[in-house]
C-alpha positions in Angstrom: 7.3 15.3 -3.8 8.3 12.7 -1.0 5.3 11.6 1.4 6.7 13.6 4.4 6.4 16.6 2.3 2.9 15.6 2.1 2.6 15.1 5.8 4.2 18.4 6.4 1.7 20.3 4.1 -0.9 18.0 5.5 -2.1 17.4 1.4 -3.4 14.3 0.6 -1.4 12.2 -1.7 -2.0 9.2 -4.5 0.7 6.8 -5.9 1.0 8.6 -9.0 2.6 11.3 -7.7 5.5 8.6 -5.5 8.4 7.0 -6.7 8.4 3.7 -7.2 11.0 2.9 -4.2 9.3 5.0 -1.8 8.4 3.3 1.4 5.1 4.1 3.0 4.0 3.5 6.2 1.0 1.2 7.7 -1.3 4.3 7.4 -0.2 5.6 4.3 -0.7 2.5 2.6 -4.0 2.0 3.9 -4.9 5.4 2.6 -3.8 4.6 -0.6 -5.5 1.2 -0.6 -9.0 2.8 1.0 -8.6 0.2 3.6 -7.9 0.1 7.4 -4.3 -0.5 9.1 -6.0 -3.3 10.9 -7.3 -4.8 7.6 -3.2 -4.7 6.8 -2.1 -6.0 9.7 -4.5 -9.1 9.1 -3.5 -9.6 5.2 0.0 -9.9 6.8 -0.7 -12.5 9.5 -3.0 -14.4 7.5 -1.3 -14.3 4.2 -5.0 -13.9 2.6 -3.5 -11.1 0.1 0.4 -11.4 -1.8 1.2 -8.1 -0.8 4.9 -7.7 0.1 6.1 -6.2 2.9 9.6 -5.0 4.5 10.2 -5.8 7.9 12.5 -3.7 10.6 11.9 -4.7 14.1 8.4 -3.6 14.9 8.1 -1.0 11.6 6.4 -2.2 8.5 6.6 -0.3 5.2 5.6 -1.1 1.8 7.1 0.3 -1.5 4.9 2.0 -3.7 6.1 -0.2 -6.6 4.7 -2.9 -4.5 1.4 -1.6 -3.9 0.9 -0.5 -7.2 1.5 -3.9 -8.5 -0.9 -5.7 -6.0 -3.5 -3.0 -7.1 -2.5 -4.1 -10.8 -3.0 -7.4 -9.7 -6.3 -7.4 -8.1 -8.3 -5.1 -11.1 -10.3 -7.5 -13.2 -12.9 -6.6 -16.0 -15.4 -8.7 -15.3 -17.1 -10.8 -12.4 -16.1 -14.3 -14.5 -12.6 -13.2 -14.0 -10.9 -15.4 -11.4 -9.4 -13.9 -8.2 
């Protein structure tokens, strides 16, 4: 199912069920992440967090591939782990 078929239903939604080219939004993508669209917009500015973004005009969109792979990225097994 694509994500505005889950905005249409109004069902919630998780990466599993996305492809991996589909583009999500800065709300989506802070749903999926558990973090604010303001949090996002920072990361992007600041650079604090490698997680891509595409770029038309004003609209930001991430690809689920991307997302998953920062998520990927960021889980660690223990506290020693680096960051």
């Amino acid at each position: 199912m694509t994500i505005s078929a889950y905005a249409k239903t109004g069902a919630t939604f998780t990466l599993d069920d996305l492809a991996e080219s589909q583009l999500l939004d800065d709300a989506q993508t802070g749903q999926a992440l558990g973090v604010k669209t303001t949090t996002l917009a920072i990361w992007r500015s600041t650079g604090r967090y490698a997680l891509p973004y595409i770029k038309v005009g004003r609209l930001v969109r991430y690809k689920v591939g991307d997302i998953r792979a920062f998520i990927e990225r960021r889980t660690k097994t223990h506290t020693g782990e680096g960051v």
